[in-house]
C-alpha positions as CSV (number, residue, x, y, z in Angstrom):
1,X,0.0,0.0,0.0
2,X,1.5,3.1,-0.8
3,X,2.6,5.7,2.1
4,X,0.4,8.4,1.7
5,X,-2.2,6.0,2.9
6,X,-2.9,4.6,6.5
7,X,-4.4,1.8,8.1
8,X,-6.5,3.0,11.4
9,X,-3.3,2.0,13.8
10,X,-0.7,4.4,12.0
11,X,-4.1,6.7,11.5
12,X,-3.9,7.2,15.5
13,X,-0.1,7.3,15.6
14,X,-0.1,10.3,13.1
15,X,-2.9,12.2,15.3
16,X,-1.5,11.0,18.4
17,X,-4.9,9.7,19.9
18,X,-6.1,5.9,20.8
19,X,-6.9,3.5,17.9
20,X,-11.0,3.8,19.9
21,X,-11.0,7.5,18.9
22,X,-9.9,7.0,14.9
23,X,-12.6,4.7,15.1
24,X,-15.2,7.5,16.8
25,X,-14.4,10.2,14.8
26,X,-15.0,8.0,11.4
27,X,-18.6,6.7,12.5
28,X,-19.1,10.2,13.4
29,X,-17.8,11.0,9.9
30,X,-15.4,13.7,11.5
31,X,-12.5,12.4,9.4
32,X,-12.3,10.8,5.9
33,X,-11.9,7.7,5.2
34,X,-12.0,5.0,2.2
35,X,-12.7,1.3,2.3
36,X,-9.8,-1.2,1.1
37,X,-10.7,-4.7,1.0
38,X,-13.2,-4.3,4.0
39,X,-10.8,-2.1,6.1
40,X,-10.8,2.0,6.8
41,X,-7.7,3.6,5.1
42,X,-7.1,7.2,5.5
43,X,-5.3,9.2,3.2
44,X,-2.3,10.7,4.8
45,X,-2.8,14.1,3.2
46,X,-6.8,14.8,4.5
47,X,-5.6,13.4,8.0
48,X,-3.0,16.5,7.8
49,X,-5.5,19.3,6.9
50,X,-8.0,17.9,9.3
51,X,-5.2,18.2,12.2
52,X,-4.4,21.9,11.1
53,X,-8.1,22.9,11.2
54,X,-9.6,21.2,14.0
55,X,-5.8,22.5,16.1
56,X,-4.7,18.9,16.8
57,X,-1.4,18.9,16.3
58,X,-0.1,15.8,14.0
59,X,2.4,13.5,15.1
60,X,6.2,13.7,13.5
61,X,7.3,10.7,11.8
């Protein structure tokens, strides 16, 4: 799978909260995600701009 997309773990790591929140905030459809072969990705990119807008700050690889 290519980088710029994230399975939920890495989704959390990047946002620094708990894999239950990435979870909670997509079935409250606060962050976008896509369906892969029955799993949530998120795309690396939106997870960003949705950090800077909401004032989370992301988490530096």
């Amino acid at each position: 799978m290519n980088s710029l997309y994230l399975n939920t773990k890495q989704a959390a790591n990047l946002l620094n909260v708990s894999v239950a929140t990435i979870y909670r905030w997509t079935s409250e459809r606060r962050i976008k995600t896509r369906k892969h072969g029955g799993r949530n990705i998120y795309y690396k990119p939106d997870l960003e701009a949705w950090s800077k807008n909401s004032g989370k700050p992301p988490f530096n690889y």
